[in-house]
C-alpha positions, 0 to 999 in steps of 0.5 A: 550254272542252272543248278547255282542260280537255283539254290542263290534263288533258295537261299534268298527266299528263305532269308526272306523268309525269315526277314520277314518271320522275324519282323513280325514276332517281334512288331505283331505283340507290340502292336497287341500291347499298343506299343507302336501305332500304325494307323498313320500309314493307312491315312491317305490324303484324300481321306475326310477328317474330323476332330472330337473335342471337349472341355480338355482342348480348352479354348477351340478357333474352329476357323483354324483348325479347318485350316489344316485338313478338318472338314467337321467337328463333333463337340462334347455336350453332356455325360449322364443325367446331370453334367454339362460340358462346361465349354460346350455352349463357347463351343457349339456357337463358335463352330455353328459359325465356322466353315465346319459342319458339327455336332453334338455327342453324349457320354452315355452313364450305366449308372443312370436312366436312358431317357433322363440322360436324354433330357438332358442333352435335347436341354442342352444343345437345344435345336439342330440345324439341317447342316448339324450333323446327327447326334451321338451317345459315347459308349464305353466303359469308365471307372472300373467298369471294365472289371466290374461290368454292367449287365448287358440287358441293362445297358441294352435297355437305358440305352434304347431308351436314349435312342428313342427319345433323341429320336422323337426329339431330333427325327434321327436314331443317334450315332454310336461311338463305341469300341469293338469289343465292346460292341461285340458284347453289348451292342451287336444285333440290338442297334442295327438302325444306328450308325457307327462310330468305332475307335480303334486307336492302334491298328486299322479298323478293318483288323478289329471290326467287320460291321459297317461304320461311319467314323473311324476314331484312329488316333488321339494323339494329333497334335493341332494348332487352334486349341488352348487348353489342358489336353495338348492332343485331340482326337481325329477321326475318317469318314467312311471312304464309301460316304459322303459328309452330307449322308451324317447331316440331320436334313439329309436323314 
């Protein structure tokens, strides 16, 4: 009897086995590939959620969206050393009087000067209030920059030279938003006094990135009530379960 019940339990872990050997060489690639999203399932309902939004949402009711789970909101001002968000002015006072603490974010240029990008976010956001919550310089490559890459020292350089003017401006380092790999190239080791704010869309953040973060960027995707515009999804983002929202306002830097 011993004897059967030991080879049942045999049989049954190798099915097991290869149940399971199965499922993940037939999942793992296709998470690689970006073919299936799992970071749905790693959300917990207490987790602190925002939304980034730009011109593609279009027309933004702040106070609806807060309706369905949105603790804060990061707007889109400027990207380089001459464009504004043409939506941004509409959006930061309608957010400035919603329930939702927010703030502002650059998309940071290589193909311009750090401090001249810099003027023109400080130009066109204008002040902070204690409850905004810091500013952010996007980082991440656009166009063909993928394949034709900027020099790291460059990059390194400019953007310094954006940091520390926001710094002198606003009295905080910006946050910034990046992908790892991208971070690991260009970042690492050079911007440890800013925060972070990591997209990494297709698996938990923790499988792609070790270094600490603040925001985690885990889906672009979401589908919301409250917008009106060419972009149907917007993108949702996790505090770090370890902070608190206030730890990300300018007056409590």
């Amino acid at each position: 009897m011993k004897k059967k019940i030991i080879i049942t339990l045999i049989i049954i872990t190798l099915t097991l086995i290869i149940g399971l050997t199965g499922v993940f060489f037939y999942v793992y690639p296709k998470v690689r590939n970006k073919e299936i999203l799992l970071n749905d399932y790693f959300v917990k309902d207490s987790d602190i959620i925002g939304a980034d939004v730009s011109v593609y949402q279009g027309n933004i009711d702040f106070d609806v969206l807060a309706t369905q789970n949105i603790k804060f909101v990061y707007i889109k001002a400027t990207e380089g050393s001459i464009y504004q968000d043409v939506n941004f002015k509409t959006n930061w006072e309608n957010a400035n009087r919603s329930p939702l603490p927010c703030g502002a974010y650059h998309f940071f240029s290589y193909d311009s000067a750090g401090k001249t990008q810099a003027d023109n976010f400080i130009e066109t956001v204008g002040e902070l209030k204690n409850e905004n919550l810091i500013p952010v310089v996007d980082v991440e490559y656009y166009g063909d920059k993928h394949i034709n890459k900027p020099r790291k020292e460059d990059v390194v350089r400019e953007l310094k030279s954006f940091v520390d003017e926001i710094e002198k401006r606003y009295g905080v380092k910006p946050m910034i938003y990046t992908r790892p790999d991208l971070y690991r190239e260009y970042l690492k080791g050079d911007f440890d006094g800013c925060k972070k704010w990591i997209t990494s869309l297709y698996y938990p953040i923790q499988w792609d990135y070790r270094d600490d973060w603040c925001l985690w960027q885990f889906t672009e995707l979401a589908e919301l009530d409250g917008y009106w515009g060419d972009g149907k999804t917007i993108d949702l983002n996790i505090l770090n379960r370890k902070m608190t929202l206030d730890e990300l306002k300018v007056g409590k830097q």
